[in-house]
Each structure stands twice: as C-alpha cells, then as structure tokens.
C-alpha positions as CSV (number, residue, x, y, z in Angstrom):
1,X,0.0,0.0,0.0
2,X,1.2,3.4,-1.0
3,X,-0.4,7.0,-0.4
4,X,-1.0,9.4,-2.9
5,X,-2.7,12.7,-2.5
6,X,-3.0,11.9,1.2
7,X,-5.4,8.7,-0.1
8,X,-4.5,4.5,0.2
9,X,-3.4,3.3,-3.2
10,X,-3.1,-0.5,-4.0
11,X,-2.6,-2.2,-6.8
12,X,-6.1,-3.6,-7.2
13,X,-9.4,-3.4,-5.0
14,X,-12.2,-5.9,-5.4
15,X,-15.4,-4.8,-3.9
16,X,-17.3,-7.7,-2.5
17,X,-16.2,-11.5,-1.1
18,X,-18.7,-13.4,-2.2
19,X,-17.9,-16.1,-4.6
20,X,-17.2,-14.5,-7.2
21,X,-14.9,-11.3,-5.4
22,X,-13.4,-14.0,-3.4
23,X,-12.1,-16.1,-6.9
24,X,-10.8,-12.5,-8.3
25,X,-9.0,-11.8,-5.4
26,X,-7.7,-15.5,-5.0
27,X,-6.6,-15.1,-8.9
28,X,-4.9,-11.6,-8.4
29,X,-2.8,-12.7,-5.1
30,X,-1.7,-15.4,-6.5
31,X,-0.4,-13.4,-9.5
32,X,1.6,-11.1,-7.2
33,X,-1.1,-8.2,-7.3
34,X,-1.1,-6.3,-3.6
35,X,-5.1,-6.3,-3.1
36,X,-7.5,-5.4,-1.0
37,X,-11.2,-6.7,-0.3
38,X,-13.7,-4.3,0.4
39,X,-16.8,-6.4,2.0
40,X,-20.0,-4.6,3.8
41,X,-20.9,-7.1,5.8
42,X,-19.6,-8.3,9.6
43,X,-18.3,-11.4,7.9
44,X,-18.3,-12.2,4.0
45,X,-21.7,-14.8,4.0
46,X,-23.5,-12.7,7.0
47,X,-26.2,-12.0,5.2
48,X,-27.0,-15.2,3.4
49,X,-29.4,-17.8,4.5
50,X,-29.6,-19.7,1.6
51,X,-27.8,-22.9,0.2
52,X,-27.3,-24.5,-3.6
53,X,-25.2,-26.1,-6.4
54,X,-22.0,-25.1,-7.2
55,X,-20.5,-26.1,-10.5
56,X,-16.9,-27.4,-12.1
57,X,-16.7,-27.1,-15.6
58,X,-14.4,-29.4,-17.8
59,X,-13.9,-26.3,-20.1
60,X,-13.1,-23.8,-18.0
61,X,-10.1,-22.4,-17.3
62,X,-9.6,-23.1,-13.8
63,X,-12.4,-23.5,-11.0
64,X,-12.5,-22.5,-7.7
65,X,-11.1,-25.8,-6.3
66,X,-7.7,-24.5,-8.6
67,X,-7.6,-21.3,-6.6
68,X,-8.4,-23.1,-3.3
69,X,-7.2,-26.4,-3.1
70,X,-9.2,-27.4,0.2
71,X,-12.1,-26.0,-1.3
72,X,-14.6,-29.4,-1.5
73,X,-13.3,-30.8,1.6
74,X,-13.8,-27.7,4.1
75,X,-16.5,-25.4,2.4
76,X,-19.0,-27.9,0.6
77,X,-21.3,-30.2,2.2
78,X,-21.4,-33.0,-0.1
79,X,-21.2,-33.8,-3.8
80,X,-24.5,-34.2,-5.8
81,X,-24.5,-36.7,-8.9
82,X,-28.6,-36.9,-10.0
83,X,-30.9,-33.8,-10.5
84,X,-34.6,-34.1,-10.4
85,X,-37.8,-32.1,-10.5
86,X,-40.5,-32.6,-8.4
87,X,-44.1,-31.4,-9.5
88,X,-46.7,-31.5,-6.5
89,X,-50.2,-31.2,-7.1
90,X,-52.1,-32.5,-4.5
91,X,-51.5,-36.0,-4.2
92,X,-49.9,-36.2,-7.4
93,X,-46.1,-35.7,-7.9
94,X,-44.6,-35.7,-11.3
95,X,-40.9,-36.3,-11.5
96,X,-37.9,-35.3,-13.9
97,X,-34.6,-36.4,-13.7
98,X,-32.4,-33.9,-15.0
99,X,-29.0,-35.0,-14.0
100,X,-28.2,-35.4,-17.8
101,X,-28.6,-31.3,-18.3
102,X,-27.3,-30.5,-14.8
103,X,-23.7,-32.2,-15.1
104,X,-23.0,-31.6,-19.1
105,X,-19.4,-30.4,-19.1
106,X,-19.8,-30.5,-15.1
107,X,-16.1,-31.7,-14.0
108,X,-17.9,-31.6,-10.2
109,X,-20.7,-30.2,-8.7
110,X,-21.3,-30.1,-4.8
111,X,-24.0,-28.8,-2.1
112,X,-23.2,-25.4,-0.5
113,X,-24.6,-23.2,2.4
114,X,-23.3,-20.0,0.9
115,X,-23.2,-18.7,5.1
116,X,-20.5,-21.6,5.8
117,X,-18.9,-21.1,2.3
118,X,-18.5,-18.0,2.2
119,X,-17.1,-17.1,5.6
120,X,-14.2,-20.0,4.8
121,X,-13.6,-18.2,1.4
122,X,-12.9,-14.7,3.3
123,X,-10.7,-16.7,5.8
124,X,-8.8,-18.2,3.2
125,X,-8.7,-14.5,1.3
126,X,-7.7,-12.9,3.8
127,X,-4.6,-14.6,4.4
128,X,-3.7,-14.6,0.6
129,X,-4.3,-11.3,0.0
130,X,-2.2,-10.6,3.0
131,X,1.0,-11.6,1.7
132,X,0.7,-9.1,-1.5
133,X,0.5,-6.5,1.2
134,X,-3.6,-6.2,1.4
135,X,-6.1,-8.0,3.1
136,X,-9.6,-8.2,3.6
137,X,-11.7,-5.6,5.8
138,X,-15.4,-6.2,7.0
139,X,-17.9,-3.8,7.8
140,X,-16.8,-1.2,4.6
141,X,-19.5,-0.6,2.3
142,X,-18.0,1.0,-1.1
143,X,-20.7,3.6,-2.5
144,X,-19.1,4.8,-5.4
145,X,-16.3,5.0,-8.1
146,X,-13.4,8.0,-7.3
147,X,-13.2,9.6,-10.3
148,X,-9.8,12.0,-11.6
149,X,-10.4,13.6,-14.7
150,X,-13.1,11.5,-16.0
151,X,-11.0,7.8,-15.9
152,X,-12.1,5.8,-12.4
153,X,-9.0,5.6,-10.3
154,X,-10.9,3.9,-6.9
155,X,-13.5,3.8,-5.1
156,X,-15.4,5.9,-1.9
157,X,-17.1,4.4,1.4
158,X,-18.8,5.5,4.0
159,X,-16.7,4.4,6.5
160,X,-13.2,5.5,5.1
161,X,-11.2,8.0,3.5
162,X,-11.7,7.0,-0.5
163,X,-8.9,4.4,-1.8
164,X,-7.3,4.5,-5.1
165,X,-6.5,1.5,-7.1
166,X,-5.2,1.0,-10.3
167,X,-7.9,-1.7,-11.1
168,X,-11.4,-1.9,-9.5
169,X,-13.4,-5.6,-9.3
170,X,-17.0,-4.7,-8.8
171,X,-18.2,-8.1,-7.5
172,X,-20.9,-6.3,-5.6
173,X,-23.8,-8.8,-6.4
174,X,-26.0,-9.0,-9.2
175,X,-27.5,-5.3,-8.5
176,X,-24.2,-3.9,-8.3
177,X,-24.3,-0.5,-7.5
178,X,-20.3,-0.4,-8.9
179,X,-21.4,-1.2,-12.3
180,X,-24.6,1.2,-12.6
181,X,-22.1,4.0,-11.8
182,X,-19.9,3.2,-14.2
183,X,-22.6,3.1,-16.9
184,X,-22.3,-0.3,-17.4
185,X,-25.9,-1.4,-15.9
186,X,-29.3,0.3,-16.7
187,X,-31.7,-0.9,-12.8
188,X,-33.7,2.2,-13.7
189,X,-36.1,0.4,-16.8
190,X,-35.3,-2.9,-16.7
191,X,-37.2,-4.7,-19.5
192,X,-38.0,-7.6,-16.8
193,X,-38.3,-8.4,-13.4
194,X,-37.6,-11.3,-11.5
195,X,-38.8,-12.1,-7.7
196,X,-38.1,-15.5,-6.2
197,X,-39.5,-16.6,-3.0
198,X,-37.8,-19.2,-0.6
199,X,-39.3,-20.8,2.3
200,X,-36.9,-22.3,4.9
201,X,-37.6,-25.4,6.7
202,X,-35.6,-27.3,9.4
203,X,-35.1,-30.5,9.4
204,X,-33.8,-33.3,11.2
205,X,-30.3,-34.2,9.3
206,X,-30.9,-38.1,9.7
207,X,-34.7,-37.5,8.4
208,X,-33.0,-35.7,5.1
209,X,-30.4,-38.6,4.8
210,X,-33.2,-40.9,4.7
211,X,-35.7,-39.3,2.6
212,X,-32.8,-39.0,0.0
213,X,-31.0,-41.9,0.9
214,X,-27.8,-41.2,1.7
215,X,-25.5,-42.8,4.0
C-alpha cells in the first residue's frame, strides 16, 4: 500500500467476497497483485441464509477448487451426482430427472450453504491477500467510483477516506451498485423483473439422509 494525495493506493481493489470477489481476489494474489477486499458485511456470508449447487466445468479455465485447493473438503457439504424435479399437485407428484442437463461439461458439482462457504472463502482470502500487502476488511460498504479527470481511479465508502487502485473488481452482487455507476448497468427500466421466493424449513439431518437416501 502506498499514499497518494494523502489517499491509500493498492494495486487492485475488489469490492465484495462473495464467490465470485473471493475467486478474483484468489486469482490476483496469486499473480503477485497487492489487493485489498472491500466487504460490507460483519463477515463475507453474513447476510445469506440460503444454500445451492455449485459447478466445475471441464472447459473452463480453472475452477474455484484450482484457486483453493481445500475447497470441497472444508467449504461444501457434499457432492451431488442426480438432478430431479418434483411437481406437486395434491396428491400427485410428477418427477424429472435432470442430472443429464445439470452435469453436461460439469467436471464436479457439490451442495453449499453459501453462510458456511462464504465465511471460509474470506478466511482463506484474507490470508492470501495478506501476503501481496492487502487484506480483507469487514464492515466497509463502497458507495461509489473515485473519479480523476473523467478515468475511475478507486473507489469511496462511508466508513473510510476513498482508496485509489489502479484496477477496480465490482463483484458487488448481481444489482451492483459499482457497475450502474460506471454506466455499465441500466436498474432504472429494466425490460424484466424477476422475484423468487424461498421458504426455509428445518429439518432433522438423519430425516433428510433418509428421505434421499444417503449414507
């Protein structure tokens, strides 16, 4: 970290650790790149309560178990190989199986509860990011792009002085305030809206094991 015009420069700043901040910031440290990780939240995951799929592909690149070697064994909760639909209507269920579509080109694919996954990526983050002479802080929320003569050289909070960066990762979800002021995102008329509702129910983990049967 240097200072310029009495502000903290690094190298690169990536605004969010989610999943997808957390790989950038992985892919950057491991390049050499001093970074820093910008996350609003107490801890990266805080504020999800949900779970899901995530995906290896056979032609990508790399994936996420490249840039953390541990990953399946410490942040997944187990590996899923069939996919199906269930329709409910009544007494009447109509089932799919859709494992064919799920794991085309899928190298891997494991359950995750994005809280526990999450919080292990920061850990792991944190400590790589460290050594390029960053880090990770909690509890910042970026809101906005620091601007010099038109070209964005950081990013303001409203927690800290702003920081400048020679390169900005806006991995600040999928309503990414970081992109719509850049111009690169239009929330004002989107030509469609999505709302998904999830109910959460718990469950005892032996009942779950048997319903699906796994040992």
């Amino acid at each position: 970290m240097t200072e310029t015009d009495d502000y903290e420069h690094y190298e690169a700043v990536v605004v969010g650790c989610g999943p997808g901040g957390a790989a950038a910031a992985a892919a950057l440290a491991n390049n050499g790149v001093e970074t820093l990780v910008l996350e609003r939240g107490v801890d990266a995951g805080s504020k999800n309560v949900s779970g899901g799929l995530i995906y290896a592909e056979e032609s990508s690149p790399y994936t996420i178990d490249d840039l953390f070697p541990d990953f399946r064994e410490e942040a997944t909760e187990r590996p899923t190989t069939e996919n199906y639909i269930h329709n409910v209507a009544g007494d009447q269920v109509a089932s799919f199986d859709i494992s064919s579509l799920h794991h085309n080109d899928t190298e891997w694919s494991d359950a995750v509860l994005r809280r526990n996954m999450d919080s292990w990526l920061a850990e792991r983050v944190h400590e790589m990011t460290r050594e390029t002479g960053g880090g990770l802080l909690t509890e910042v929320r970026v809101n906005g792009l620091l601007r010099e003569n038109g070209e964005i050289v950081g990013v303001t909070t409203s927690e800290l002085d702003p920081i400048k960066a020679d390169l900005v990762v806006a991995a600040d979800g999928v309503n990414s305030e970081l992109a719509r002021d850049a111009g690169l995102m239009d929330w004002e008329d989107p030509d469609e809206w999505f709302q998904g509702v999830k109910a959460v129910v718990e469950m005892d983990p032996e009942d779950i094991n048997e319903r699906f049967g796994i040992e």
